[in-house]
C-alpha positions, 0 to 999 in steps of 0.5 A, spaced: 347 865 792 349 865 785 346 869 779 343 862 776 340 860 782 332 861 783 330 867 788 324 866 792 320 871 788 322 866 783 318 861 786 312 865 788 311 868 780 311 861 779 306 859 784 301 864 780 303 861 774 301 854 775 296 855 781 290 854 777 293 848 773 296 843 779 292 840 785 293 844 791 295 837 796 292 837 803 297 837 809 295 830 813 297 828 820 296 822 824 295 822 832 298 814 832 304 816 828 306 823 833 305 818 839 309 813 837 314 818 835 314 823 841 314 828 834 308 832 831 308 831 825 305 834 818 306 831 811 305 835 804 301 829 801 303 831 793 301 823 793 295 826 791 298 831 786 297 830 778 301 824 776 301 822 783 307 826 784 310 833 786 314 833 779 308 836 776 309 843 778 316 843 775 314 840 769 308 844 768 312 852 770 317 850 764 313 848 758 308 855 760 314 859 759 317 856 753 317 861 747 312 860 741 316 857 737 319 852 742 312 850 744 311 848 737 317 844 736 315 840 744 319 838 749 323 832 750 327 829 757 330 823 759 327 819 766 325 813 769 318 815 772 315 821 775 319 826 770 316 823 765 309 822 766 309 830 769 312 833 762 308 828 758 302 831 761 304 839 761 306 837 754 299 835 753 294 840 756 298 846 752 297 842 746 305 841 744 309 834 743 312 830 748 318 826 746 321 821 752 327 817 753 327 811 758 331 806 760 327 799 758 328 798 766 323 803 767 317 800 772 311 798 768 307 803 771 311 809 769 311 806 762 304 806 762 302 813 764 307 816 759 303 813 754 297 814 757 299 823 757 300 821 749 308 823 748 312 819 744 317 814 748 323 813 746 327 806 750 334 806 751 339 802 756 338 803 762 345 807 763 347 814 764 351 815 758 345 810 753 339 816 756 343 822 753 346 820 747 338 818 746 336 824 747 341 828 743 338 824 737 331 825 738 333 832 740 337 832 733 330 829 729 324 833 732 327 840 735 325 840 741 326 843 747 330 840 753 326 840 760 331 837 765 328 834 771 332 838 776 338 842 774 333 847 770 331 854 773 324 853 772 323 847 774 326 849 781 322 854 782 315 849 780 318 845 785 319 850 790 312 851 790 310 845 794 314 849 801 310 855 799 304 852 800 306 847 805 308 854 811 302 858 809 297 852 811 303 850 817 307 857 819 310 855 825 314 848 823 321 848 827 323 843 821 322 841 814 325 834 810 324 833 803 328 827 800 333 828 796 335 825 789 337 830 783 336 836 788 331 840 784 326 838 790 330 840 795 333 846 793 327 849 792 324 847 798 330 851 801 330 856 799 322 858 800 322 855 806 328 860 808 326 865 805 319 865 810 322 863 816 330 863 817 329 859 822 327 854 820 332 848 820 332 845 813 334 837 811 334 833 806 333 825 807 336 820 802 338 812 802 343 809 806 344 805 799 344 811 795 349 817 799 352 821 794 348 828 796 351 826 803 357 824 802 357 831 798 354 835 802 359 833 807 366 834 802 364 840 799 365 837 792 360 834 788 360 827 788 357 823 783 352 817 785 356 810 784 351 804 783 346 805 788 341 799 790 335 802 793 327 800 794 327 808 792 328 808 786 326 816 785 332 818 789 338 815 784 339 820 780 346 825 782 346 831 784 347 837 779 351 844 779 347 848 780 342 844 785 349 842 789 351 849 790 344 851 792 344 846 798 350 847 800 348 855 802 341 853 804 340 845 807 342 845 814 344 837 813 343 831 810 341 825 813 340 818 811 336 812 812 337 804 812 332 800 806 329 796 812 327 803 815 324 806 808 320 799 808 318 800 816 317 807 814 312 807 808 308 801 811 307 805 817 304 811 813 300 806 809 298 802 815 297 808 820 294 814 814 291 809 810 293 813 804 299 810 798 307 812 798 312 809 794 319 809 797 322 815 795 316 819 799 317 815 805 326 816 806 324 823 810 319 819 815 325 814 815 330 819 817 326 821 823 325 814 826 333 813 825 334 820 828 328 821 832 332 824 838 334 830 834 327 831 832 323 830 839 318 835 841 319 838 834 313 841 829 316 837 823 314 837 816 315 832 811 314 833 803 312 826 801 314 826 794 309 822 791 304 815 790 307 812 784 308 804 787 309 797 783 302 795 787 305 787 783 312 789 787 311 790 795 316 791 799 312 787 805 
């Protein structure tokens, strides 16, 4: 691994920084979805962390070791949804700004958290380019700190904190599968989860429609996402360098699912489970439907990222 990658010590140092601050979710299973299936299954529910999204844990480890002086100055990041609101209200219970860019594409109700955490929003087109020139000006103007919602060092190790939790309440899982969007996620899921057990088979789970981590995966080289089209409207982002370079050496795959499936999968836990997923959280149950021969009789467990749906824009 690379110098610049985390080390499992570093996930575990950032558990007990944040442990007292986040949720710890439930892991849930349900006995008419492994019938189904013929695979038992288990799922990390971080619907039910705070801002209804794993993403909070990486924010709030980043800002608990900002410096004295960046604390004062506040942080600031570009993003569509879950990113967002988690910063916003990390920034918020230390008492520091929070100064968001967003596309003016964003969903209403990712909006509408962020304001409600109290950080500034800036809006943006909804384009790659339009969100960093944005951001380098707001940076410019307030001084503060940029939290990125992947590629960050800190951010990792949050995030990897939803495995460590995840394989002390559940040891034995033959597999893990976490979606797959910008990475941070993902290679924070790899490498805790093999780091407790090296036998553990890793996979990442992602959209037909919206490839790139695959295709990469696959090549060797990054590739970046071209102009994905998916329900899943948290997993759009590329990957980074340093996430890339993370799940080439710690994934065992990537695998893909098509959108009807995504829509199949994220009733069926709505229906079955009875508890809220958006569709970014139900592409690792996809995955398993689409490739459930590469699963059966398997323990697998299933990260379910978050619960941040459009209740006006069902996809059924």
């Amino acid at each position: 691994m690379s110098p610049l990658a985390p080390q499992f010590s570093d996930i575990q140092e950032a558990h007990k920084r944040i442990k007292s601050l986040i949720h710890k979710t439930p892991v849930l299973s349900s006995k008419s979805i492994n019938e189904i299936l013929s695979i038992e299954l288990f799922f990390k529910s971080e619907n039910f962390q705070k801002v209804g999204a794993f993403k909070f844990r990486g924010a709030t480890n980043a800002v608990r070791l900002l410096s004295k002086e960046e604390a004062e100055k506040g942080v600031t990041t570009h993003s569509s949804g879950n990113h967002a609101a988690a910063l916003s209200l990390a920034a918020k219970q230390l008492g520091i700004p929070a100064f968001i860019v967003m596309p003016e594409n964003a969903p209403e109700i990712k909006k509408k958290a962020v304001e409600g955490y109290g950080a500034k929003i800036t809006f943006c087109e909804s384009t790659l380019q339009a969100r960093e020139e944005t951001l380098s000006k707001v940076q410019k103007e307030t001084g503060a700190t940029f939290i990125h919602p992947y590629n960050n060092f800190n951010v990792i190790c949050g995030q990897g904190t939803v495995a460590l939790e995840f394989l002390e309440d559940v040891r034995d899982l033959d597999v893990i599968i976490a979606p797959i969007g910008g990475g941070g996620l993902m290679s924070g899921t790899a490498i805790a989860s093999k780091a407790i057990n090296p036998e553990i088979k890793v996979y990442g789970a992602e959209p037909l429609n919206a490839d790139d981590a695959f295709r990469s995966f696959k090549k060797g080289v990054l590739i970046p996402s071209g102009r994905p089209n998916t329900i899943a409207d948290g997993l759009l982002t590329s990957l980074s360098p340093l996430t890339f370079q993370i799940i080439r050496e710690k994934v065992d795959g990537i695998l893909t699912a098509k959108e009807e499936t995504i829509v199949s999968a994220m009733r069926m836990i709505w229906e079955r489970m009875k508890i809220v997923v958006e569709p970014s959280a139900a592409v690792p149950l996809a995955v398993v439907i689409e490739n459930r021969y590469l699963f059966k009789g398997k323990k697998v467990g299933i990260i379910v990222s978050g619960g941040n749906v459009d209740l006006d824009n069902l996809p059924f």
